[in-house]
C-alpha positions in Angstrom: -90.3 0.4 -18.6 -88.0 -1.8 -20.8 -89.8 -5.3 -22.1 -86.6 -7.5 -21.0 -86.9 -8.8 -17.9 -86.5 -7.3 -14.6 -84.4 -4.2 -16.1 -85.9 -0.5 -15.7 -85.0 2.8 -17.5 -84.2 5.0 -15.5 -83.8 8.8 -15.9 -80.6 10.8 -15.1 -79.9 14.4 -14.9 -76.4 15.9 -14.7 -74.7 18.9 -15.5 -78.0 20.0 -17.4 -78.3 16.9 -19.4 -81.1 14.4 -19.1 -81.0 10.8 -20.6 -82.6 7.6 -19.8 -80.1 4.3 -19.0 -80.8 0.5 -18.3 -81.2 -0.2 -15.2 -82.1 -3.2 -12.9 -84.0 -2.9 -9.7 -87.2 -0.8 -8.6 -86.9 2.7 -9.9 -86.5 5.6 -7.0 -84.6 9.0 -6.6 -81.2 9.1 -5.7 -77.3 9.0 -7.1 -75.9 6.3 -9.5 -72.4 5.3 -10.5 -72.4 5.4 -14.3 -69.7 3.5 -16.4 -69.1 4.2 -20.1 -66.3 2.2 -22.1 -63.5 4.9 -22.8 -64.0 4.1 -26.9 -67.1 5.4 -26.8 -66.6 8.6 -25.4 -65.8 11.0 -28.3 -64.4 14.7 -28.6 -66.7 17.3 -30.2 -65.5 19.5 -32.3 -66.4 23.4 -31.7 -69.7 24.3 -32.5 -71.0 21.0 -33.2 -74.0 19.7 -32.2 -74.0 16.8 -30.4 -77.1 15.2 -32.0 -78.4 12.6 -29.0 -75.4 12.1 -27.8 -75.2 13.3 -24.0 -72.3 16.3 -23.8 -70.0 17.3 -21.3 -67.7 20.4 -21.1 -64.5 20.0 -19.3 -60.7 20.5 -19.2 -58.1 18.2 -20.6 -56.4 17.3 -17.1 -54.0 14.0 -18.4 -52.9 13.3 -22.0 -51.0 9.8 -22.7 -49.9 8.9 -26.0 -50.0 4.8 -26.3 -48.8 4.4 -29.9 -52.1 3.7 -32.2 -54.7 5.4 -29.6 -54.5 8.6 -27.0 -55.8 8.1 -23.7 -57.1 11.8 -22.7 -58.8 12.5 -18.9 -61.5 15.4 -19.3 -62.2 16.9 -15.9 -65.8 18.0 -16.1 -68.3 19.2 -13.4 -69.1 18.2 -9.8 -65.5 16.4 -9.6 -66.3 14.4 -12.5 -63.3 12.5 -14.2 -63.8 10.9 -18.0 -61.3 9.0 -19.8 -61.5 9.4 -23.7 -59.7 6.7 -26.2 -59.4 7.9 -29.4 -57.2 8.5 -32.5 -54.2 10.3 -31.6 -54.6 14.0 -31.3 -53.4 16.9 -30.0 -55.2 18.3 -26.6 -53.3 21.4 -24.3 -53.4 20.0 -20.7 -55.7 23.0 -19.6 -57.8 23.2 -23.1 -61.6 23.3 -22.9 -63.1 20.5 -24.8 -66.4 19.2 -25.1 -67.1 15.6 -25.2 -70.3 13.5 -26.0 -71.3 9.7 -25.5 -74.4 8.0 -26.1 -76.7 7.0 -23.1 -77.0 3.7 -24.6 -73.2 3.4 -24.1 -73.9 4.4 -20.1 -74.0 1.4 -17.7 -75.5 1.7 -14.0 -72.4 0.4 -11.4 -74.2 1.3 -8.2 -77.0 2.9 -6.8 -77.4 4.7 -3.8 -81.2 6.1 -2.4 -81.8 9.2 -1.6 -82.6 9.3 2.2 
């Protein structure tokens, strides 16, 4: 349990990751809705070891240049879509990547019981 009021962490498991997020509410088993600002989602380069950092491995499925900053969607698995802001690079549509972001940087959107 976290010391700041009313707000829980809570363990996740996904894609064979496991991190802890903030979370409000009485702890219990089920699916959550997590949001993590694009900026903080970051490429990995190959072989590197993500450190703490929470990894996915997907394919580049959208790529849009937007001057100072590339906006890149990462399909990963179980039909999950991830957009990553970062310095202007360049990603195949189709390419393998592996990306990382911090569970500190996940928030909890919703929360639904398993029944």
């Amino acid at each position: 349990r976290s010391t700041r009021g009313a707000e829980l962490l809570g363990l996740v498991a996904f894609a064979g990751a496991r991190f802890t997020v903030q979370a409000t509410g009485r702890p219990a088993a089920g699916s959550v809705t997590l949001a993590v600002r694009p900026e903080r989602v970051r490429f990995l380069a190959s072989g590197e070891d993500p450190g703490d950092a929470v990894p996915i491995e997907g394919t580049v499925e959208r790529c849009s240049y937007l001057g100072n900053v590339m906006h890149t969607v990462v399909a990963g698995p179980q039909g999950l879509r991830v957009l990553v802001e970062s310095a202007p690079t360049a990603h195949a549509l189709g390419e393998r990547v592996r990306i990382a972001f911090r569970a500190a940087d996940a928030n909890v959107r919703s929360f639904s019981p398993t029944r």
